[in-house]
VEXGUFI-712189 format. One record per residue (C-alpha): residue in one letter; chain; x, y, z. Coordinates in steps of 0.25 Angstrom, whole numbers, always signed. Layout:
<nodes>
NODE tiba koldren     x     y     z
NODE    A       A     X     Y     Z
...
</nodes>
This chain:
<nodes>
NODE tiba koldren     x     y     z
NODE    X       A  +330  +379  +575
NODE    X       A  +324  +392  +579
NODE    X       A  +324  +405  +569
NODE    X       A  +327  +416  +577
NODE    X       A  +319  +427  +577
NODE    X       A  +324  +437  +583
NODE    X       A  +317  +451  +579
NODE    X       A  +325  +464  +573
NODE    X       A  +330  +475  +581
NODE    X       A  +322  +489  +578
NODE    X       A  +336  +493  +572
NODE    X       A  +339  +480  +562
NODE    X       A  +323  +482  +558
NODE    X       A  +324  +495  +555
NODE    X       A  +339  +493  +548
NODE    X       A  +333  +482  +540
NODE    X       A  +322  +490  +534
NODE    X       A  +330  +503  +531
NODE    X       A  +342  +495  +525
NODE    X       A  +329  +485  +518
NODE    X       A  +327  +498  +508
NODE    X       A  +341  +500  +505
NODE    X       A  +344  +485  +502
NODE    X       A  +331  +483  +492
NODE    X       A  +333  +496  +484
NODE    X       A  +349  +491  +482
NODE    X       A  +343  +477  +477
NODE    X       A  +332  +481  +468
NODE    X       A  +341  +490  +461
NODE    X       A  +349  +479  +457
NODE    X       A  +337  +472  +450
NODE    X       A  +327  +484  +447
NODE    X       A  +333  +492  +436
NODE    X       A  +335  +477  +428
NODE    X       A  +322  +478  +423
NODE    X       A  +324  +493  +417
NODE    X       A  +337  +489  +410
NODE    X       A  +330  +488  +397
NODE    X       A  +323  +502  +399
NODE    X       A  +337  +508  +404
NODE    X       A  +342  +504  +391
NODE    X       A  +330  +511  +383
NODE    X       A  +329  +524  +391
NODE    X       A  +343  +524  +392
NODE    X       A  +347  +522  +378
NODE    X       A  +357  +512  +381
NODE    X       A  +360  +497  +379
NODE    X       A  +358  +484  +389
NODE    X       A  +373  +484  +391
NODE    X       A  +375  +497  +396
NODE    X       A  +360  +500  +404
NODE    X       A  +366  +486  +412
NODE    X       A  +376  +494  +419
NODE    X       A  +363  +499  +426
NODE    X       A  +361  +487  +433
NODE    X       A  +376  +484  +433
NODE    X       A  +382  +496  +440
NODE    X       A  +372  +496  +450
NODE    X       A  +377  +481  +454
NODE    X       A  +391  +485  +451
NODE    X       A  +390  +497  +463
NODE    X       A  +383  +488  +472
NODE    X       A  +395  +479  +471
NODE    X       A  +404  +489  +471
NODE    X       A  +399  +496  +485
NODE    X       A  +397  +483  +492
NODE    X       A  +411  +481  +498
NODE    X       A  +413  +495  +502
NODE    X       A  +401  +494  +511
NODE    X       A  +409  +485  +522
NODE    X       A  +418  +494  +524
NODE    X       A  +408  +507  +522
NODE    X       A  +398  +502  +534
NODE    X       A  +409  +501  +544
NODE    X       A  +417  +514  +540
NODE    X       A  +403  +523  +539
NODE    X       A  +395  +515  +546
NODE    X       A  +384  +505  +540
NODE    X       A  +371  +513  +541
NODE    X       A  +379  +527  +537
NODE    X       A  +383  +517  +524
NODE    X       A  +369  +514  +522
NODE    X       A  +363  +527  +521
NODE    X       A  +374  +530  +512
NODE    X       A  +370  +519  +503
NODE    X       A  +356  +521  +501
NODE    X       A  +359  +536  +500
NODE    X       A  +368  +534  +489
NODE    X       A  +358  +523  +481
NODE    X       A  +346  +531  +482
NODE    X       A  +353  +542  +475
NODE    X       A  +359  +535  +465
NODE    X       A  +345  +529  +462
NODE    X       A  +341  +542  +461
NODE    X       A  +354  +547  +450
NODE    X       A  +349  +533  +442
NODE    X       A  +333  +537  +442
NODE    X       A  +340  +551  +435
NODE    X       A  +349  +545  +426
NODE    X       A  +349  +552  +412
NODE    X       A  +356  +542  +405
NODE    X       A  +361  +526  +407
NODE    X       A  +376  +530  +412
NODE    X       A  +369  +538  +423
NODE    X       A  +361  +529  +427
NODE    X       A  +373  +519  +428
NODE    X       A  +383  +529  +437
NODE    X       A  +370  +531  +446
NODE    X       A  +368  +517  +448
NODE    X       A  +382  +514  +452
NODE    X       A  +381  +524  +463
NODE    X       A  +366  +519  +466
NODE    X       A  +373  +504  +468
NODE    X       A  +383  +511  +477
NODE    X       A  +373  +515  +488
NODE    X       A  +364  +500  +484
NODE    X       A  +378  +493  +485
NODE    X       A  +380  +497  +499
NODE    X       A  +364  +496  +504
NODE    X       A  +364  +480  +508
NODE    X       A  +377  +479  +513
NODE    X       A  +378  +490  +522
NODE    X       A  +363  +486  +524
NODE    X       A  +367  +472  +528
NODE    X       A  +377  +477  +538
NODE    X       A  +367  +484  +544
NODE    X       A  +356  +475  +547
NODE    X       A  +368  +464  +550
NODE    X       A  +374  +474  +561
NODE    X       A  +359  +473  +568
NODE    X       A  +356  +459  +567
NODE    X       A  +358  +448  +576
NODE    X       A  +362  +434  +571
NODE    X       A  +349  +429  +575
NODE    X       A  +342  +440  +564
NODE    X       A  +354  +437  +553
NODE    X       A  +348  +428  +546
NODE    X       A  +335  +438  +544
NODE    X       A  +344  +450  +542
NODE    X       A  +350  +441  +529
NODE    X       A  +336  +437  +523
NODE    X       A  +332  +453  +524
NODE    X       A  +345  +455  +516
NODE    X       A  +341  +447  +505
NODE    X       A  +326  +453  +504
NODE    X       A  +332  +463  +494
NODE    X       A  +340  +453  +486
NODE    X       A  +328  +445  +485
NODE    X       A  +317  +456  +483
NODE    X       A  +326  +463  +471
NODE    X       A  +326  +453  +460
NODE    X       A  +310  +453  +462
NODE    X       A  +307  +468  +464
NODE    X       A  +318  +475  +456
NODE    X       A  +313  +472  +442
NODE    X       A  +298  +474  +446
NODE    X       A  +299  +487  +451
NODE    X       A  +310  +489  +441
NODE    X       A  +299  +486  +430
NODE    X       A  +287  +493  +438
NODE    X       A  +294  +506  +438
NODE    X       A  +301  +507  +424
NODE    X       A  +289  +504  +419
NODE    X       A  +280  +514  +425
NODE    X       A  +290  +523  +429
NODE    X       A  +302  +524  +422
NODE    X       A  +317  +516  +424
NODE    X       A  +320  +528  +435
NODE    X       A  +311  +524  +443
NODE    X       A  +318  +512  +449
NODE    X       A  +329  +520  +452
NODE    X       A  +319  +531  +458
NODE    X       A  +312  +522  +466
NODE    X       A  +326  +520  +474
NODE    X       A  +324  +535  +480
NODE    X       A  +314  +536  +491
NODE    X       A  +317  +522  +495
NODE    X       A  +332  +524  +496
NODE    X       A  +328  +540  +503
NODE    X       A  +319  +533  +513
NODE    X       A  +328  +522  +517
NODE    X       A  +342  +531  +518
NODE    X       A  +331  +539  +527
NODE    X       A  +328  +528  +536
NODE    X       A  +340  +523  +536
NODE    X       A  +348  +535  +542
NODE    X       A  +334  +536  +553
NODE    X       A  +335  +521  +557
NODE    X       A  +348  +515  +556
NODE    X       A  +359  +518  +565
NODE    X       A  +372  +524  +558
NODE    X       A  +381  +520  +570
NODE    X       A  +396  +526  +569
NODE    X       A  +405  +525  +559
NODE    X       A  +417  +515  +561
NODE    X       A  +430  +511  +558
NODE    X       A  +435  +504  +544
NODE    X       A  +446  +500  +537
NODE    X       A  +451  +507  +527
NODE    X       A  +443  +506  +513
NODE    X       A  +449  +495  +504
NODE    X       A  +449  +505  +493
NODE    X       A  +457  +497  +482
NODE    X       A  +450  +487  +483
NODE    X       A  +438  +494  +483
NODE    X       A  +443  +500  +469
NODE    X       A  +448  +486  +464
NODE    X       A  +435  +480  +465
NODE    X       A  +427  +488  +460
NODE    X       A  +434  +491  +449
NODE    X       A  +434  +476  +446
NODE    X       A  +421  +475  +447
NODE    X       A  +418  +486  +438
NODE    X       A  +427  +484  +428
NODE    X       A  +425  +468  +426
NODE    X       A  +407  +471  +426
NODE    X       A  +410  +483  +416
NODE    X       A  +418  +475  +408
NODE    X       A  +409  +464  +406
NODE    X       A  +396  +472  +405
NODE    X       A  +404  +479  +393
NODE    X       A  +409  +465  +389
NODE    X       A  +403  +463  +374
NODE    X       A  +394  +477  +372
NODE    X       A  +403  +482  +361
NODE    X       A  +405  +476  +348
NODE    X       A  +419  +479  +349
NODE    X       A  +430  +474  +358
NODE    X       A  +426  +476  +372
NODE    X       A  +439  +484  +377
NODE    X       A  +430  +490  +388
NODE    X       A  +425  +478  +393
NODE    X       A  +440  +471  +393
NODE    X       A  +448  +483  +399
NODE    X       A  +436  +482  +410
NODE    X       A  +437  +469  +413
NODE    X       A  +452  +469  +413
NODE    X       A  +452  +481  +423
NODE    X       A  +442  +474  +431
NODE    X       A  +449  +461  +432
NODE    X       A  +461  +467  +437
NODE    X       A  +455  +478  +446
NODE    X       A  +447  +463  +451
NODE    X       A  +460  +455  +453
NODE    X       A  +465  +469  +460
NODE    X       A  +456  +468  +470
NODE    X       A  +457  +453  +473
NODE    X       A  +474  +456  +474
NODE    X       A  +471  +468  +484
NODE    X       A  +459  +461  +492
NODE    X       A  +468  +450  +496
NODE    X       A  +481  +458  +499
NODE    X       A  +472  +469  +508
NODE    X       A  +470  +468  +522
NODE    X       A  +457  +475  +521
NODE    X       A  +452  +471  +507
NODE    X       A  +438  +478  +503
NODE    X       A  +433  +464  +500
NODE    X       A  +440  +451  +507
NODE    X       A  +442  +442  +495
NODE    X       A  +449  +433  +504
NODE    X       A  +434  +427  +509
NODE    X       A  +435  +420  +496
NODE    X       A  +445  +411  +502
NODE    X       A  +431  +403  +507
NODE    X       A  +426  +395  +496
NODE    X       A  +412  +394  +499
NODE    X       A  +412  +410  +499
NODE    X       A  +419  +412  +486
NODE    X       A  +409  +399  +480
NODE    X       A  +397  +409  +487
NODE    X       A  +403  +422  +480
NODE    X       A  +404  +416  +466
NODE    X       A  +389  +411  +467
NODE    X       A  +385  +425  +472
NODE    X       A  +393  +432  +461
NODE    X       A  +386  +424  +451
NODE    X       A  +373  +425  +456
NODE    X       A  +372  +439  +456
NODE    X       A  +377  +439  +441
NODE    X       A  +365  +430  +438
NODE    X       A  +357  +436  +447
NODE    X       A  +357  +451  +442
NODE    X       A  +361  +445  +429
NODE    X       A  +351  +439  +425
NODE    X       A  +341  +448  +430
NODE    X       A  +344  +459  +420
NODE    X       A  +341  +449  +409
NODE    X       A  +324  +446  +412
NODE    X       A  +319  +461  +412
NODE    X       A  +326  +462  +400
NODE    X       A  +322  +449  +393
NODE    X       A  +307  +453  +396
NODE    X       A  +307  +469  +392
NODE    X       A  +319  +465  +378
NODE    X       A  +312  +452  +374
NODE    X       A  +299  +450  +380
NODE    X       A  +295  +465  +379
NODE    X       A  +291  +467  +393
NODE    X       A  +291  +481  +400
NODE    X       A  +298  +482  +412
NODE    X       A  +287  +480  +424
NODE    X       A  +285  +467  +417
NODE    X       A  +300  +463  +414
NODE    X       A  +301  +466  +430
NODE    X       A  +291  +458  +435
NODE    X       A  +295  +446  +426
NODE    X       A  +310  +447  +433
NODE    X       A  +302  +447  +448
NODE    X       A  +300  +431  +447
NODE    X       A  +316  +430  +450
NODE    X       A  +314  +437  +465
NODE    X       A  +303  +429  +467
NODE    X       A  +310  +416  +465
NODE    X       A  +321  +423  +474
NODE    X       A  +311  +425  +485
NODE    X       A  +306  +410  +485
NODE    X       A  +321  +405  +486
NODE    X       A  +324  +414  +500
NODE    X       A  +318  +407  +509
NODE    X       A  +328  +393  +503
NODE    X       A  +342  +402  +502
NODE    X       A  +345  +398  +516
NODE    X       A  +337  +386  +520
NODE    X       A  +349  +378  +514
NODE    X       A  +366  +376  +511
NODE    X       A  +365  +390  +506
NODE    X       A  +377  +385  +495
NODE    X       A  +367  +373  +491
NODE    X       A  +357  +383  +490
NODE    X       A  +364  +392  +482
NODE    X       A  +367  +382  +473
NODE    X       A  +353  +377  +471
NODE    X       A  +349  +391  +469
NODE    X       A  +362  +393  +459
NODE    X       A  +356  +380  +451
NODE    X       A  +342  +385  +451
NODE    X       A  +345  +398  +446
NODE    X       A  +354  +392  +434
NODE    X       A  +343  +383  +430
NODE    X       A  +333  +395  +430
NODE    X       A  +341  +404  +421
NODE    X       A  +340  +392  +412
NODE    X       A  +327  +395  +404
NODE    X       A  +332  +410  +402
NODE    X       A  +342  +405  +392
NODE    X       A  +332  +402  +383
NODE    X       A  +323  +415  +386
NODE    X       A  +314  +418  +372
NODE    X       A  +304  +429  +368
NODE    X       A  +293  +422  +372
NODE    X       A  +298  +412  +385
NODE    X       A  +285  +413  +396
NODE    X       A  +286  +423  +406
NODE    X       A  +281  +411  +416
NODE    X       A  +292  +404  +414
NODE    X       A  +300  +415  +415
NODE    X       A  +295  +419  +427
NODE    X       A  +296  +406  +433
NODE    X       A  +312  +404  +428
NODE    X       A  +313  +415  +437
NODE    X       A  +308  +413  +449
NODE    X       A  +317  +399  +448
NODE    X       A  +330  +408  +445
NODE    X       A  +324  +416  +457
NODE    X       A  +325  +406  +467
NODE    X       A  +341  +401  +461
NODE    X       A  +345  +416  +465
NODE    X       A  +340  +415  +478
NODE    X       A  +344  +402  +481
NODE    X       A  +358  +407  +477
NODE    X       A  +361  +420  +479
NODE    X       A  +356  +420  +495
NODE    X       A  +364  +408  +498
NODE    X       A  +376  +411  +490
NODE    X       A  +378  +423  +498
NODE    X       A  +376  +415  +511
NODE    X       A  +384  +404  +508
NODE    X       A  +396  +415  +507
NODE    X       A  +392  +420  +520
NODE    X       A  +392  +405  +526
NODE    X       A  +405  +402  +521
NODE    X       A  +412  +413  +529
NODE    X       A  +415  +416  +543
NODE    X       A  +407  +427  +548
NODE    X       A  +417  +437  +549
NODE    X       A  +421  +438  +533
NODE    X       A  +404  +440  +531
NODE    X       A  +407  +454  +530
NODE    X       A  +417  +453  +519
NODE    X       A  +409  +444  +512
NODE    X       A  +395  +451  +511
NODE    X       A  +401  +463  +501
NODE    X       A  +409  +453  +493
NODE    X       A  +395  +445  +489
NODE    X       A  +387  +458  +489
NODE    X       A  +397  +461  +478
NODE    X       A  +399  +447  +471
NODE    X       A  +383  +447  +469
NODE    X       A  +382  +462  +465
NODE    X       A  +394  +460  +455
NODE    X       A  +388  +447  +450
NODE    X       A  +376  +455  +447
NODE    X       A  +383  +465  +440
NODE    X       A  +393  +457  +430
NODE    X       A  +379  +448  +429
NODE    X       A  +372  +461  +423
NODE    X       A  +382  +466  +413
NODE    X       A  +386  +453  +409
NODE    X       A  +374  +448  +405
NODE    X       A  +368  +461  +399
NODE    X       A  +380  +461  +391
NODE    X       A  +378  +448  +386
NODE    X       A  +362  +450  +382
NODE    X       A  +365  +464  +376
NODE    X       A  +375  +457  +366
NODE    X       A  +366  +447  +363
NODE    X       A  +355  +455  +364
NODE    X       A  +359  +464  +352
NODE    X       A  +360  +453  +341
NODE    X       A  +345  +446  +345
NODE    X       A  +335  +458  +339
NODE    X       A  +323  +448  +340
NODE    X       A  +316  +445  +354
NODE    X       A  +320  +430  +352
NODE    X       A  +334  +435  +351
NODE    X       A  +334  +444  +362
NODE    X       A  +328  +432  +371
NODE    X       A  +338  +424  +366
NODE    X       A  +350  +434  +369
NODE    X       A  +343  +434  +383
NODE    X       A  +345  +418  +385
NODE    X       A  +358  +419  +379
NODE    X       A  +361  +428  +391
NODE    X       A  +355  +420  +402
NODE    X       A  +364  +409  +399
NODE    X       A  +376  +418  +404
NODE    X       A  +365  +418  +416
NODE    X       A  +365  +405  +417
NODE    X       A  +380  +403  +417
NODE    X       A  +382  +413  +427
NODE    X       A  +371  +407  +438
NODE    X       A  +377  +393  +435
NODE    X       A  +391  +400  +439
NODE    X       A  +385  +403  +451
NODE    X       A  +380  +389  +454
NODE    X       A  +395  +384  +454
NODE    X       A  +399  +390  +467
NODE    X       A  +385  +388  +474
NODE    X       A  +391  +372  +471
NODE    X       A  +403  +375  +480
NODE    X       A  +395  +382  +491
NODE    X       A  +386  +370  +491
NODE    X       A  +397  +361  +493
NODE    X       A  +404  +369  +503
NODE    X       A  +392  +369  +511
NODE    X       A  +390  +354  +510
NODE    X       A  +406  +351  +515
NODE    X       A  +403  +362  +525
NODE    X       A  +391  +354  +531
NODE    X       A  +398  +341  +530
NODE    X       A  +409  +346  +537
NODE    X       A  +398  +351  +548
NODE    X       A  +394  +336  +550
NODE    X       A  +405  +331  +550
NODE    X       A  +410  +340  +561
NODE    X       A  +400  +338  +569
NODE    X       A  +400  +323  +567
NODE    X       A  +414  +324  +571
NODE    X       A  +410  +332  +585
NODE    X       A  +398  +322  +587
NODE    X       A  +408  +309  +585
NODE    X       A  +418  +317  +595
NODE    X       A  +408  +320  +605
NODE    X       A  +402  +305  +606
NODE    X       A  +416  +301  +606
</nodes>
């Protein structure tokens, strides 16, 4: 079978690299400040468990953006959206890089993860707007460059310039690549007319958001006082309602602002579960290395970040195998391997070798990009062309979530057992302990990448047998 080839129009090229900028600062800001975390909490005068919300909120307003886009690109028009979105993230990189104290910092990156929220998928729609079918399958491998690229870049260049600059600098270095490409892109892509949309689902907008907030702050807040946590269970409650709200109101509306009905589809809800969990072991547990290597080991912070690099390399040997196959067996296979990898960090000690380290790594590198890509594909295969736009925000948001809950969660768990273990042997072993609730969550994951693997093996045996069927008739 022949690979097309058909080159990009001047206008896909020169959307594609406009949007190419936006989309790699959104995704290396969910990585790069991980390594700093431990010097946040220094300079900042404030304790892991709050300095986490950092990273947290940021993922917590990228999710909560996400499904507004749909319905923003074609009420405003998808390029006008754009520029909005990189306008609004380069200044609140800016607000964050000035940020007198942690709370600051905090509210400026909520409203940086607003403009980063609405980067890719308005970016997306974008390039997918100016592509033929012949150039998808390109347009979706230039899509997952920057999910790729950030877990290898983001804590090296994290490292690099808190180390010989200061922790603003990751957030300052946002500014002339965000100014630039809101230049180029009001010069080179066409904003086209606004049109027509339905009204703004505008409760359930609230409702979910609300649940979603209120069910991460809850768990993040889960255990960080020595007292009753009245503030984490009033949160969650509030969250669980405000969530269950939203499922009531997203099944009764006509125009619901996420349509939960897809879920009806087994395969996709099997391929929303893995991608949910993925992200929580994902972001999860890349907070955890920088600082295993700067608590325990010592390490400054160019170092720490080039010690976490290994995982995107193992990420970028897996790409070119995340679509050669079943993409459900593939997830699988990619679910398994990274379970098996987070073993050996369970038993993490003051003195365990860098080199095998390093090497574990790369191995939990490639299980996240044998499972994450497919996952999302799989969801995408198991539905009928028409519901792909419904479905995009709700895994954008599913993995983004993930990633969120993965953060506070865990950080909660390694500061409560951080605090008891003074010694380094104790703090590595307050680590281990919490990379078993790593473990659990990526094993979790492998669960439904089993159904998707099954669906995809009766699926194909239906396929023969069809066409045996037909054969038989024909010869008949």
């Amino acid at each position: 079978m022949t690979v097309s080839s058909e080159p990009f129009s001047p206008a896909l090229r020169r959307s594609v690299g406009v949007v190419m900028i936006g989309a790699t600062l959104s995704f290396l800001d969910s990585t790069v400040v991980n390594v700093a975390v431990h010097t946040l909490s220094a300079d900042l005068h404030a304790g892991l468990g709050t300095v986490q919300w950092v990273v947290t909120a940021y993922l917590l307003a990228l999710a909560a953006v996400i499904p507004v886009t749909g319905w923003a690109a074609r009420r405003f028009g998808a390029a006008r959206l754009y520029v909005v979105a990189l306008a609004v993230f380069t200044v609140g990189s800016a607000l964050c890089a000035c940020s007198p104290s942690v709370g600051t910092l905090i509210a400026s990156r909520v409203l940086q993860g607003v403009g980063g929220g609405a980067i890719m998928p308005v970016g997306a729609m974008i390039w997918t707007a100016q592509a033929s079918k012949a150039q998808m399958g390109r347009v979706m491998a230039l899509i997952a460059v920057p999910v790729v690229l950030a877990p290898t870049l983001g804590p090296a260049v994290g490292g690099l310039l808190v180390q010989g600059i200061g922790w603003q600098a990751i957030f300052w270095l946002n500014v002339p690549f965000g100014v630039v490409g809101t230049a180029l892109t009001v010069r080179l892509l066409p904003r086209g007319p606004a049109g027509d949309a339905e009204p703004l689902d505008v409760t359930g907008l609230v409702l979910a958001s609300a649940g979603i907030v209120g069910i991460t702050y809850g768990l993040a807040e889960l255990g960080t006082t020595a007292g009753p946590d009245t503030a984490a269970a009033v949160a969650l409650s509030a969250g669980s309602a405000a969530l269950a709200g939203f499922v009531v109101h997203a099944l009764r509306a006509k125009q619901p602002l996420l349509d939960l009905r897809l879920y009806g589809n087994r395969a996709f809800t099997a391929a929303s579960v893995a991608t949910f969990a993925l992200g929580a072991a994902n972001f999860g547990g890349m907070i955890l290395m920088p600082l295993y290597f700067q608590t325990v080991r010592g390490e400054n912070v160019v170092i720490a970040g080039l010690l976490i690099a290994p995982t995107g390399i193992g990420a970028l040997l897996a790409a070119p195998f995340t679509d050669r196959y079943g993409a459900g067996a593939t997830a699988f296979t990619g679910a398994a391997v990274l379970a098996v990898a987070t073993v050996p960090f369970a038993f993490l000690t003051a003195t365990t070798s860098y080199t095998l380290l390093c090497l574990v790594m790369v191995v939990r590198g490639i299980g996240f990009g044998l499972s994450i890509i497919p996952a999302t594909t799989a969801a995408y295969r198991a539905l009928p062309p028409d519901k792909i736009p419904d479905a995009t925000p709700q895994l954008n948001v599913l993995q983004r979530v993930g990633g969120a809950i993965g953060t506070a969660v865990l950080i909660v768990v390694l500061d409560g057992r951080l605090g008891h273990r003074p010694s380094r042997a104790g703090q590595a072993g307050a680590f281990g302990t919490t990379f078993l609730w790593v473990l659990a969550i990526t094993v979790a994951a492998a669960v439904p990448a089993v159904v998707l693997a099954r669906a995809e093996l009766h699926a194909r045996r239906r396929t023969a047998a069809s066409g045996l069927a037909e054969a038989t008739g024909t010869e008949r």
